[in-house]
C-alpha positions in Angstrom: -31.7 -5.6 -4.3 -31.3 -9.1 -6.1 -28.6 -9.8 -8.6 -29.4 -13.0 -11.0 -27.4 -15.6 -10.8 -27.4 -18.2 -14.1 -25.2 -20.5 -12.6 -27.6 -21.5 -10.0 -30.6 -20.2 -11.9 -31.7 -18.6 -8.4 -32.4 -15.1 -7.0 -31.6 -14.3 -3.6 -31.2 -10.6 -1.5 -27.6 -9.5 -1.3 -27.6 -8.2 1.3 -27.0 -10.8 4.3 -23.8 -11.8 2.3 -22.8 -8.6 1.5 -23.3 -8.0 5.5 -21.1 -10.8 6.1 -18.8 -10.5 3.4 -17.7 -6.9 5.2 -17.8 -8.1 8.9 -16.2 -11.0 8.1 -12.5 -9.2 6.5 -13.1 -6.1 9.2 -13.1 -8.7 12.2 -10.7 -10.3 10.4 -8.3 -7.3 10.2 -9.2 -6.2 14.0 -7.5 -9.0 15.7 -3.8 -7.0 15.0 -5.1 -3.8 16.0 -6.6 -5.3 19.2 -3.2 -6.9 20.0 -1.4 -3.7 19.4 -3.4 -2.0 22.2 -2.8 2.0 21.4 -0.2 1.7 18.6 -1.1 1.6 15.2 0.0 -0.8 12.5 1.7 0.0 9.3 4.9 1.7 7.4 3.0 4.6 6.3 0.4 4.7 8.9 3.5 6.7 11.4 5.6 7.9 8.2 2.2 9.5 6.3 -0.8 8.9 7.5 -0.7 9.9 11.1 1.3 12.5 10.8 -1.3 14.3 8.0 -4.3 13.7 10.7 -1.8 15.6 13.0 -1.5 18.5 10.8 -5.0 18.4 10.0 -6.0 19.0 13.8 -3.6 21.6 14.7 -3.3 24.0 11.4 -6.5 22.5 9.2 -7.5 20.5 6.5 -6.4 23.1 4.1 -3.0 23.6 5.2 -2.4 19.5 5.2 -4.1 19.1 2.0 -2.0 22.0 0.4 1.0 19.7 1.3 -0.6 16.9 -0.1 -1.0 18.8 -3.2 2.3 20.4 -3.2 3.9 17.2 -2.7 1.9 15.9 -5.7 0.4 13.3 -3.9 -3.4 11.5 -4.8 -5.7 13.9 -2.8 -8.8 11.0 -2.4 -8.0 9.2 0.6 -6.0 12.1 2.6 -9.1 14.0 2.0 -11.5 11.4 3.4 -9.0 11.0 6.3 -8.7 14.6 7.2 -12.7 15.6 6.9 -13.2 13.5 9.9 -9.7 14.3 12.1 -11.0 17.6 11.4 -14.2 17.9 13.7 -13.0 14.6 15.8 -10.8 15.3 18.7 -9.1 11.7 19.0 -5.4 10.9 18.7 -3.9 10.7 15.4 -3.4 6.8 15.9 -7.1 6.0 16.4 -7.8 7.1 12.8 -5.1 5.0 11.1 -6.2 2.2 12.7 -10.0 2.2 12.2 -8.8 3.4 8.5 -7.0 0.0 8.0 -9.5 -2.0 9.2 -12.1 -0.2 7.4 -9.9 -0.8 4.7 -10.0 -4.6 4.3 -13.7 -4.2 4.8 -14.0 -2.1 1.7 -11.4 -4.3 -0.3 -13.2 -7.5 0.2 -16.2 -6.0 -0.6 -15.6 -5.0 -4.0 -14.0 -8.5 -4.9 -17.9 -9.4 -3.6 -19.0 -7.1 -6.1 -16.8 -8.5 -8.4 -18.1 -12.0 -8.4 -20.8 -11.5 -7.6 -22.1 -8.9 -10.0 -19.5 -8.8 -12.7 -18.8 -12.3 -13.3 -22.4 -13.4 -12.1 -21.2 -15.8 -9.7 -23.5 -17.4 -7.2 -23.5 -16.8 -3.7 -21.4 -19.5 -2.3 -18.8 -18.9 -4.7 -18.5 -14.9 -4.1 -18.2 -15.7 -0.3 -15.3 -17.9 -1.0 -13.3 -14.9 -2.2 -14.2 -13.4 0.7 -12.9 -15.8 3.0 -9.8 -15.7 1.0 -9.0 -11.9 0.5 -9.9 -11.5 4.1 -7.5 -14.1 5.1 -4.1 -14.6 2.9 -1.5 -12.4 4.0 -1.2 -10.5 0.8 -4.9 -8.5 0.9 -3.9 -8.5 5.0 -0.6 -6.9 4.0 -2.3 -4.4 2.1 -4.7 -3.0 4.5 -1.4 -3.1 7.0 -0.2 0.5 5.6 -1.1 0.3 1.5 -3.8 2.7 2.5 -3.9 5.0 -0.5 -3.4 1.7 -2.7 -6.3 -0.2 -0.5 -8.5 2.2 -1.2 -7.7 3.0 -5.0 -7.9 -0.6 -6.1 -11.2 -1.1 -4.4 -12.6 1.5 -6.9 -10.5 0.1 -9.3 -12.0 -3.5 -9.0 -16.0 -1.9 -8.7 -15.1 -0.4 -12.1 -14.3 -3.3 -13.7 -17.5 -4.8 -13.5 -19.2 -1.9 -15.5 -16.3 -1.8 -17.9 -17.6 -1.4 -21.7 -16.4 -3.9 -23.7 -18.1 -2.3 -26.2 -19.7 0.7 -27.3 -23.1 1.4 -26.4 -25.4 4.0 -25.3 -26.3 3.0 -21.6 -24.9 6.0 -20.2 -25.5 4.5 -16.4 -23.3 1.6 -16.7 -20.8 4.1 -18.2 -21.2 6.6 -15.6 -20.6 4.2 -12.5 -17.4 3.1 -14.4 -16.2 7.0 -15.1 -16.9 7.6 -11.5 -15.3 4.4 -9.9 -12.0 5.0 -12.4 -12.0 8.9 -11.2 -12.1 8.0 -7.9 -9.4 5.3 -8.3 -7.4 7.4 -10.3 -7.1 10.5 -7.5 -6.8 7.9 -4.6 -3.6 5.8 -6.2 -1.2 6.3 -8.4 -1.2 2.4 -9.5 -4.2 2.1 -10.0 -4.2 5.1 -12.0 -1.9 3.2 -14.6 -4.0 0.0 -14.1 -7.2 1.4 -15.3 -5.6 3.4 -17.7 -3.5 0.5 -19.4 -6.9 -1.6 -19.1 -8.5 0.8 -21.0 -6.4 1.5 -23.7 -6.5 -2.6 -23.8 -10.1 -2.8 -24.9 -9.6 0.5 -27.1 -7.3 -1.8 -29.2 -9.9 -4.3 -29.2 -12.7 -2.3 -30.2 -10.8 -0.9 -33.2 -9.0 -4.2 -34.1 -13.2 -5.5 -34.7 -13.6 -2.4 -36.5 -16.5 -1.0 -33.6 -16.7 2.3 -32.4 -14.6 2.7 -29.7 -16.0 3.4 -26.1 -16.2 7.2 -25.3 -15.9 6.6 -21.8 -12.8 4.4 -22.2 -11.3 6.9 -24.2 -11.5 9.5 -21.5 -10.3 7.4 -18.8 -7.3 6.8 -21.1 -6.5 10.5 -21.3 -7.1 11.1 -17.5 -5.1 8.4 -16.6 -1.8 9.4 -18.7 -2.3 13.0 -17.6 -2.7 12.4 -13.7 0.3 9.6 -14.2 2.7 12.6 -15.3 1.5 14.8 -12.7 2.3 11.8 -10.1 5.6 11.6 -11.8 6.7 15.5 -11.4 6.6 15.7 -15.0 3.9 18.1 -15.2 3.9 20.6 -13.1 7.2 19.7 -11.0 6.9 20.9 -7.4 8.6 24.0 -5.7 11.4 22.2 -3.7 10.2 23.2 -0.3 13.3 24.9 1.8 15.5 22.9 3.6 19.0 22.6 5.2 19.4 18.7 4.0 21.2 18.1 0.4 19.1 17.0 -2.1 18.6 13.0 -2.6 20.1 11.0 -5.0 17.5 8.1 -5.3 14.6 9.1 -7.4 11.5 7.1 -8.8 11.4 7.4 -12.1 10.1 5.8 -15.8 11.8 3.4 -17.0 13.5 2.2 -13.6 17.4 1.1 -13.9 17.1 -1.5 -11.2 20.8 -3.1 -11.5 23.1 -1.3 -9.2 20.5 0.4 -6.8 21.2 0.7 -3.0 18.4 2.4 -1.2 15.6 1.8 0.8 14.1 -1.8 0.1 15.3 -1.5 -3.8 19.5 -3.1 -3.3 20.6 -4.6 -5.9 24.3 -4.8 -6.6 23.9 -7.1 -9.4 20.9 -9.0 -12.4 21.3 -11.8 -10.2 20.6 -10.4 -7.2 16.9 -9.2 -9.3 16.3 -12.3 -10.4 16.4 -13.5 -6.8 14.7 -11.0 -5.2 11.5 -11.1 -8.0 11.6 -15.2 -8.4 11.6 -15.5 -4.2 9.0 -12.6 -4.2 6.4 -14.1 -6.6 7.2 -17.7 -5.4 5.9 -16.2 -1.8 3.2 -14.7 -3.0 1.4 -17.4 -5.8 2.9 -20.9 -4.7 -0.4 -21.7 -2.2 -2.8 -20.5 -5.4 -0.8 -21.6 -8.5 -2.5 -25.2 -8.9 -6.2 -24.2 -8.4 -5.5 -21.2 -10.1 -4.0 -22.6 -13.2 -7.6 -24.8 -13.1 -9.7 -22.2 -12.2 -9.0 -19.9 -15.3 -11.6 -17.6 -15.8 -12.6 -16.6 -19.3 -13.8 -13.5 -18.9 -11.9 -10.4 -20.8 -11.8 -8.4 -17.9 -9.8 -10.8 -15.3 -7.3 -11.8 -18.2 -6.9 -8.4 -19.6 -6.4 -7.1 -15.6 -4.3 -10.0 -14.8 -2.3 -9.4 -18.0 -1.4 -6.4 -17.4 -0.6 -6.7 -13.6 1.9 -9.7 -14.5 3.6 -7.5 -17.6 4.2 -4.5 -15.1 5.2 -6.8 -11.7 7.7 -9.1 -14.2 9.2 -6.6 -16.4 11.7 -6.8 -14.2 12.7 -9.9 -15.3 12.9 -9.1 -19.3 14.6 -5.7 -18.9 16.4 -4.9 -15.4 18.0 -2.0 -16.6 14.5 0.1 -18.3 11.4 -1.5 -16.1 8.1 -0.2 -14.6 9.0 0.9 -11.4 7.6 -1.1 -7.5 7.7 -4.3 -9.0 6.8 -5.4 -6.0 3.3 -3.6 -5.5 2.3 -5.0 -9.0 2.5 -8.2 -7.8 0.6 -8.2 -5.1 -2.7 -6.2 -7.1 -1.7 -9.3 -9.5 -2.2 -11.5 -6.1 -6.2 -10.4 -6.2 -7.5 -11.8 -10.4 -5.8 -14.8 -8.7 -7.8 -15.5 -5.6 -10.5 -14.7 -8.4 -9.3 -18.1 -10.2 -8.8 -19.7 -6.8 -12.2 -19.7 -5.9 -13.5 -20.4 -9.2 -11.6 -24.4 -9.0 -13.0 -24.7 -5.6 -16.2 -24.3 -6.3 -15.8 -27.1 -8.0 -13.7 -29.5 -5.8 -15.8 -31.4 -3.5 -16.5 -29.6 0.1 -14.1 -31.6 2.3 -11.5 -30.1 -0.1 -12.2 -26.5 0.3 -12.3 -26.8 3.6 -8.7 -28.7 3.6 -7.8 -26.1 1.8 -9.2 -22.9 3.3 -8.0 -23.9 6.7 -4.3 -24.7 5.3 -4.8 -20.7 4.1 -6.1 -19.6 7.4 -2.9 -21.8 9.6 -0.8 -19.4 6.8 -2.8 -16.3 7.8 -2.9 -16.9 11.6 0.6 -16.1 12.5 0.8 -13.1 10.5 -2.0 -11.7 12.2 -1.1 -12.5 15.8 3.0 -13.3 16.0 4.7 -10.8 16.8 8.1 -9.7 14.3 10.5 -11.6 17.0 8.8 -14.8 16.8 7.4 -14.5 12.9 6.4 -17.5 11.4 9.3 -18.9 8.9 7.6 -18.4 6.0 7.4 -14.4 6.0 10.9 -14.1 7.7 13.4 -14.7 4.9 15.5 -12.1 4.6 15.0 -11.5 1.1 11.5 -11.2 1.1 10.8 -9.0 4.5 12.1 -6.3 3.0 8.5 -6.2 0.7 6.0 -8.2 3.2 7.2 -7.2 6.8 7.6 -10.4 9.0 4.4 -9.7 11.0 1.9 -7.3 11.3 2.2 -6.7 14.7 4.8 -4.0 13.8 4.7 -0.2 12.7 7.8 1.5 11.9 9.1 -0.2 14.9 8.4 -3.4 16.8 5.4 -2.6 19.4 7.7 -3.2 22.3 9.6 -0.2 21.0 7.3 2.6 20.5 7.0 3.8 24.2 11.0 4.1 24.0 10.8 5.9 21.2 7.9 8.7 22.3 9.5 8.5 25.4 13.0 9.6 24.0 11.3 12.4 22.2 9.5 14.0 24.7 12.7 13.9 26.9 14.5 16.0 23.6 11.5 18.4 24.5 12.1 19.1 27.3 15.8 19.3 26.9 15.6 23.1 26.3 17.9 23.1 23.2 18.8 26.0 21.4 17.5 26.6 17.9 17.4 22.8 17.6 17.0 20.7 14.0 15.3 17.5 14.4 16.6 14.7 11.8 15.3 11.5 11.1 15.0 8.3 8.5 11.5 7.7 7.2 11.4 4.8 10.3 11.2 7.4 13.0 9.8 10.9 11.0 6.8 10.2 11.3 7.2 9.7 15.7 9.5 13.1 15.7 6.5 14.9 13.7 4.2 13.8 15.6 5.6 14.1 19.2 8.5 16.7 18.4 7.7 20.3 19.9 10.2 23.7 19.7 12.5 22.4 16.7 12.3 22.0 12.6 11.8 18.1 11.5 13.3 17.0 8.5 13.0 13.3 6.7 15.9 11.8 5.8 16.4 9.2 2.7 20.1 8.7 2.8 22.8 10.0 4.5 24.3 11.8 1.9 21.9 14.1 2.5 23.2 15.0 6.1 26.9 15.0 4.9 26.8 17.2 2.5 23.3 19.8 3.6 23.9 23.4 5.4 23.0 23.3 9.0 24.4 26.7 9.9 21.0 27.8 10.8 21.0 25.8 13.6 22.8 25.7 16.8 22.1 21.5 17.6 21.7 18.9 14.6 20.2 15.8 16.1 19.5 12.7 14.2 16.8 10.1 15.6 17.6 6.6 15.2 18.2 2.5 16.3 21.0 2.5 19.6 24.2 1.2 18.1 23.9 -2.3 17.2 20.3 -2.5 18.7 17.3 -3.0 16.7 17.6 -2.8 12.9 20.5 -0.5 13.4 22.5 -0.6 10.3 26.2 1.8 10.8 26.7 1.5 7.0 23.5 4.2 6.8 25.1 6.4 9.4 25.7 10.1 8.6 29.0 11.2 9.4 29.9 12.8 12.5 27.7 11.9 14.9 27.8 11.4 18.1 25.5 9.2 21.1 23.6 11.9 23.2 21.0 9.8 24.7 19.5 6.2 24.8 16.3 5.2 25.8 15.4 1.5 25.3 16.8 0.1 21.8 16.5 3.9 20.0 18.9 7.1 20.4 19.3 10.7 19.5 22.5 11.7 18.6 24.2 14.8 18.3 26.3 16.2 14.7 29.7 17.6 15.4 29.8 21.2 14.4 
């Protein structure tokens, strides 16, 4: 396979850089799970992801799909996740963590693609947005747990190159785009709203030159709005599944009142407390690109209509705190990725001591994200305002590693405590652990302790609630429930027991 290159006015094969665009991010992204030894990496990888692979091997893939579907969830990347726990007998973990790595392997290859095919960049220059997707901590941050979103904007981005910009009757070109969005679309919700905003950009633009729109982009349009109200609950709302926990009080929803929120990594008492939180955010993220980038502007529709539209759904925040597009935060780090784009576009034309200057100043910022662990992070990704968006290291789960024996450890002992019709309770920190590990009782995830306080336990005959030992860890007392008591320590974590 060649792809012509006008810059350079040569042809070359692809594929040794494609080879070593891929091994590059994946050896890249293995260091952490190396370090970790057998605990994976990654929020969702013990909330979600494990816990689904868990499901998969002991009731089937369709049973943990129908939850996945009931729960209204993108089916794309659970599915391609379960059809292998299904018929390999390995632990849960192994699959989240060759899924992550895997991951940035994948996402650095489409932003390959994407220069190199899409923008017709030569070789040189498509490698040098490899070496910087695989090694700034935003793309490294994705791949730690953004699984669903990993995956979805690597489809995402392969689509773009065969946008139509205009009509036409190449139905191949159109095809691969149709197929790449589809799959985008049923892996993420984002990216779902990405491609379909994108579209309906260069709809407007088609009809503004008084062309015939693009059929294709039309359809992606449609798809995209119906599977965003689907992902929303507003078409076909689920069946709230039984349970003895109150309903929650938080709920994501369009447009997003931001001022006055309290819950999860979204607290903000006040505007100025959103205003901080966004400017400290994107500062974190852009500051090492912003000059080069600002130089490197690329021309090309697609990046400025894709990085338009990232940058009006990340900063809305900022215009209207009280009606914005909800996860700010995720928004700005897609918008992260047309910038590398830019990046590498000014160095390719700086001179080579330069780009190595600055390549190794990106990999010194990369290295202790990779290989620090969360008790002695690197300054720049501990400040308390921003951890709560880009966790201080990667060498961290749900928990810090040092933790995670404790915490299995402390389970299995509730196993074998020989409680009586026993209810298992836990915030989304240490669900996934009690789902995984937790034999002989119900498990229920908790979101705030509202929902303790005020839910109907008299089904059960023990309520215990998993979480941090008092004042050890990230134990916060202000997230309590009421009326519990310690039953057990092991380590830093604790079960404890609710009053009748």
């Amino acid at each position: 396979m060649s792809v012509s290159v006008p810059a350079s006015g040569r042809r070359g094969p692809a594929r040794l850089p494609l080879a070593i665009a891929v091994l590059a991010s994946i050896a890249v992204r293995a260091i952490p799970e190396l370090l970790a030894g057998p605990w994976p990496l990654g929020f969702d990888a013990v909330f979600r992801y494990a816990p689904f692979v868990h499901e998969t091997q002991e009731s089937g893939l369709g049973v943990a799909m129908s939850g996945v579907i009931t729960e209204r969830l993108p089916p794309l990347f659970f599915l391609f996740l379960g059809i292998p726990a299904s018929v390999i007998p390995a632990e849960p973990f192994a699959f989240t963590k060759v899924a992550g790595v895997l991951l940035a392997g994948l996402l650095a290859l489409s932003m390959y693609y994407f220069a190199r095919r899409g923008l017709e960049w030569n070789t040189s220059r498509s490698l040098l947005v490899v070496l910087l997707t695989s090694l700034y901590f935003v793309p490294l941050r994705f791949s730690w747990d953004m699984y669903n979103n990993t995956l979805g904007y690597a489809f995402a981005i392969i689509a773009l190159v065969h946008l139509p910009r205009e009509a036409s009757n190449r139905v191949r070109p159109d095809l691969v785009f149709f197929t790449m969005a589809l799959f985008s679309m049923i892996t993420s919700e984002l990216t779902a709203v990405l491609l379909g905003a994108i579209s309906v950009v260069f709809l407007a633009f088609q009809l503004r030159a008084r062309r015939a729109p693009a059929l294709v982009l039309m359809a992606v349009s449609g798809l995209s709005i119906l599977l965003s109200l689907v992902y929303l609950r507003v078409l076909f709302p689920p069946l709230s599944p039984s349970s003895p926990l109150a309903p929650p009080t938080f709920a994501v929803v369009f447009p997003f009142n931001y001022v006055g929120v309290d819950q999860d990594i979204y607290a903000y008492p006040s505007v100025i407390d959103v205003y901080t939180q966004v400017l400290a955010l994107g500062a974190m993220l852009f500051l090492p690109f912003v000059p080069l980038a600002v130089r490197g502007a690329i021309a090309d529709s697609r990046v400025v209509v894709w990085g338009f539209v990232l940058a009006l759904a990340g900063f809305s925040i900022l215009f209207s705190p009280f009606a914005a597009v909800p996860l700010w935060h995720r928004w700005l780090f897609m918008l992260v990725f047309p910038v590398i784009l830019m990046t590498a576009n000014a160095l390719a034309k700086v001179h080579p001591r330069k780009v190595l200057a600055y390549l190794l100043a990106i990999l010194l910022l990369g290295v202790p994200y990779l290989v620090a662990p969360p008790e002695y992070a690197f300054v720049y990704y501990s400040t308390p305002v921003t951890t709560r968006y880009v966790p201080s290291s990667m060498l961290q789960n749900t928990v810090p590693l040092s933790d995670c024996q404790d915490v299995v450890d402390l389970i299995l002992w509730f196993n074998s405590g020989g409680f009586e019709s026993p209810v298992l309770l836990a915030p989304a920190r240490f669900a996934g652990w009690a789902h995984l590990y937790a034999r002989g009782a119900d498990v229920f995830t908790v979101e705030e302790p509202s929902q303790i306080n005020n839910g109907n336990f008299s089904a059960y005959r023990h309520v215990f609630y998993l979480y941090w030992a008092p004042f050890e860890g990230w134990f916060d007392a202000s997230v309590m429930p009421n009326g519990l008591v310690l039953l057990r320590e092991w380590g830093r974590i604790a079960l404890y027991e609710r009053l009748p």
